[in-house]
Backbone bond lengths (Angstrom), bond angles and torsions (degrees), N, CA, C in turn:
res aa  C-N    CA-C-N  psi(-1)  N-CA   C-N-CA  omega(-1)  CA-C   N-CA-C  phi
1 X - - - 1.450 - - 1.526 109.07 -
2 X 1.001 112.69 118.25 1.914 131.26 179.25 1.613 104.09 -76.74
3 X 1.215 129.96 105.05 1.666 124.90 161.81 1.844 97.63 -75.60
4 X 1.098 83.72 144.29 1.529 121.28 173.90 1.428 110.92 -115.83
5 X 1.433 110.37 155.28 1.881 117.73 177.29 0.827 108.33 -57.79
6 X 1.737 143.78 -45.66 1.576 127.70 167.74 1.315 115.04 -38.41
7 X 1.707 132.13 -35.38 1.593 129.98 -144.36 2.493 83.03 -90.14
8 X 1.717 100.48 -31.95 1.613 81.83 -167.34 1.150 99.10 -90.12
9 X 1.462 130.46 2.95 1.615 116.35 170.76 1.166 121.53 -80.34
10 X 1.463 121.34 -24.88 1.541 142.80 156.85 1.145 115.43 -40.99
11 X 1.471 125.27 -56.82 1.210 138.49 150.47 1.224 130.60 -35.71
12 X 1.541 114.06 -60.58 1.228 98.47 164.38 1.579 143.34 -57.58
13 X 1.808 91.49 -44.35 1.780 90.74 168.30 1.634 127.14 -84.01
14 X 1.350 109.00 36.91 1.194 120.88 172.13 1.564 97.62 -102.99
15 X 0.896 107.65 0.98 1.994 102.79 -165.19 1.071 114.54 65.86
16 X 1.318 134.53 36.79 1.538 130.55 151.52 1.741 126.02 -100.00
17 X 0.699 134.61 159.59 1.507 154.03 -168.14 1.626 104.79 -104.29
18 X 1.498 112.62 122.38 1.656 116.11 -174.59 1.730 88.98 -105.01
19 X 1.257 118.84 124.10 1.162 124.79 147.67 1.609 128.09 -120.09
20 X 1.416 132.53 127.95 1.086 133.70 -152.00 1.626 120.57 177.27
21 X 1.213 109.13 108.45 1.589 124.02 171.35 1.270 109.07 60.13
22 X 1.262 118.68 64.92 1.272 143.54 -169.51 1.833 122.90 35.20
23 X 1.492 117.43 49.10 1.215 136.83 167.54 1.898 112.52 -143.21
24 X 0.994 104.30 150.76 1.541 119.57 -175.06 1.421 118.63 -113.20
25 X 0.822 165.21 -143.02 1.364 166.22 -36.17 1.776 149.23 -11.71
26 X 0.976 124.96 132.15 1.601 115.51 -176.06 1.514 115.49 -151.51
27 X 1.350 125.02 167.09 1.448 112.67 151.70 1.109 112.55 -91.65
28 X 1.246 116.91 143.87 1.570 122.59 -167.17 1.907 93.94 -94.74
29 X 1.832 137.12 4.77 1.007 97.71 157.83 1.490 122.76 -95.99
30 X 0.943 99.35 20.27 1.927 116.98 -173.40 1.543 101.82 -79.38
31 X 1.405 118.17 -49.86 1.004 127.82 -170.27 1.783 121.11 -89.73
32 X 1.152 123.31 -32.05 1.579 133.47 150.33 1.665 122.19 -20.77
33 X 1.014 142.47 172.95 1.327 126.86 143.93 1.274 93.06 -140.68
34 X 0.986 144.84 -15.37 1.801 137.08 152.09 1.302 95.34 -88.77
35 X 1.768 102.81 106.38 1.703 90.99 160.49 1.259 130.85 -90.62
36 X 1.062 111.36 4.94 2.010 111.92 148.18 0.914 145.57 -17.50
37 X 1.625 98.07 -43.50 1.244 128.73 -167.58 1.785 107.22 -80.38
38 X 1.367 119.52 -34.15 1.564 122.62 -162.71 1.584 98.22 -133.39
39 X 1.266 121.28 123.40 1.414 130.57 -171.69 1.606 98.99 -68.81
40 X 1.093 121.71 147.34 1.569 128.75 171.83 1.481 115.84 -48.58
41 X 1.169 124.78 135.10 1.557 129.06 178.35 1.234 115.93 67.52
42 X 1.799 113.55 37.05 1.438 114.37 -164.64 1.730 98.24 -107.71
43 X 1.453 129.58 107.31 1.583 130.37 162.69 1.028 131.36 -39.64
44 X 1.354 141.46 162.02 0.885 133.49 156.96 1.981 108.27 -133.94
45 X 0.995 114.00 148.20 1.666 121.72 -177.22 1.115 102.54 -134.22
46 X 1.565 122.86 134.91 1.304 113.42 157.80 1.773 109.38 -153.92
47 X 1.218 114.55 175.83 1.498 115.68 -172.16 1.372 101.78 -167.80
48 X 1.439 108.01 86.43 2.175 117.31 160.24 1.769 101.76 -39.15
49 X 1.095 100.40 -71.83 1.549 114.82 172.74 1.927 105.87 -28.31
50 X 1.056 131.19 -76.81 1.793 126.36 -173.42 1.865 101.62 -77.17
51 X 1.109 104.39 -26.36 1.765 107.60 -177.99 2.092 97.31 94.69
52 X 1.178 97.66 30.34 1.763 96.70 161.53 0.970 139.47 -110.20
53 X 1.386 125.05 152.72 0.978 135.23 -164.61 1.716 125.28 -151.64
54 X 0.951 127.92 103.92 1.631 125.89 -156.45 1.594 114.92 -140.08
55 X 1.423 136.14 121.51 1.117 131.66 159.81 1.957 118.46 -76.63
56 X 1.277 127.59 143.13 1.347 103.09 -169.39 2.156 84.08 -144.09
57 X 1.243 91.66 156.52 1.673 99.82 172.93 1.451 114.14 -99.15
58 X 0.855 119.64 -26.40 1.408 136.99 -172.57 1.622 112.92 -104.07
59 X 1.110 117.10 112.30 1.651 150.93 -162.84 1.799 84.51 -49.61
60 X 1.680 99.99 -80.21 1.404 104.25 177.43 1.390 121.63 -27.80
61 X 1.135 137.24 -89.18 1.073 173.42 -138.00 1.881 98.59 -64.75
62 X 1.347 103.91 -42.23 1.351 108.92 159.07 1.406 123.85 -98.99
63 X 0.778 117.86 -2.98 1.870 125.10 152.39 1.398 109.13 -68.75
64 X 1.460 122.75 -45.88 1.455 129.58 -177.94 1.830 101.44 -50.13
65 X 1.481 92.81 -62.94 1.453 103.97 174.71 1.220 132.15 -46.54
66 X 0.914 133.84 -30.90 1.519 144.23 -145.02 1.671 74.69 -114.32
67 X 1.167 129.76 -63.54 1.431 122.61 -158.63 1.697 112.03 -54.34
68 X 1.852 107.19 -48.93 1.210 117.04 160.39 1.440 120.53 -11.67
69 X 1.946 92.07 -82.63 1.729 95.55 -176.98 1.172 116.55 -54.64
70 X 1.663 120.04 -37.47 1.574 109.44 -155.38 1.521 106.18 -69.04
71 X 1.164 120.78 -18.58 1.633 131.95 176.43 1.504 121.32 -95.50
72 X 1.384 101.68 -2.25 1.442 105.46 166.57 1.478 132.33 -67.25
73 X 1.463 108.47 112.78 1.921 98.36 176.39 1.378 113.25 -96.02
74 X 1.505 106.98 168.83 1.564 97.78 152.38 1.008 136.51 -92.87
């Protein structure tokens, strides 16, 4: 079975956290407990592994990302 960007956007707005092959993703208002603090529909991307780190507004745009790293070799 092949996931597609619809199957990790599902994911994301379920309130879960994708971690996988050295890239992450989440919504950061899932994870907050003052949501004050993080505007609604705000991403988060990151990768210890490449040294990244990115906030993104747009669902896509950090799906693109996240997919990037997780498929990134050296």
């Amino acid at each position: 079975m092949k996931i597609n960007k619809e199957d990790y956007k599902a994911v994301i707005y379920s309130g879960c956290t994708i971690e996988s092959r050295n890239a992450s993703i989440c919504n950061l208002e899932d994870w907050l407990m003052n949501r004050n603090f993080a505007p609604r529909n705000k991403y988060q991307v990151w990768s210890d592994r490449w040294r990244f780190h990115q906030l993104y507004y747009n669902l896509d745009e950090a799906i693109d990302k996240f997919l990037e790293l997780k498929n990134k070799q050296r």
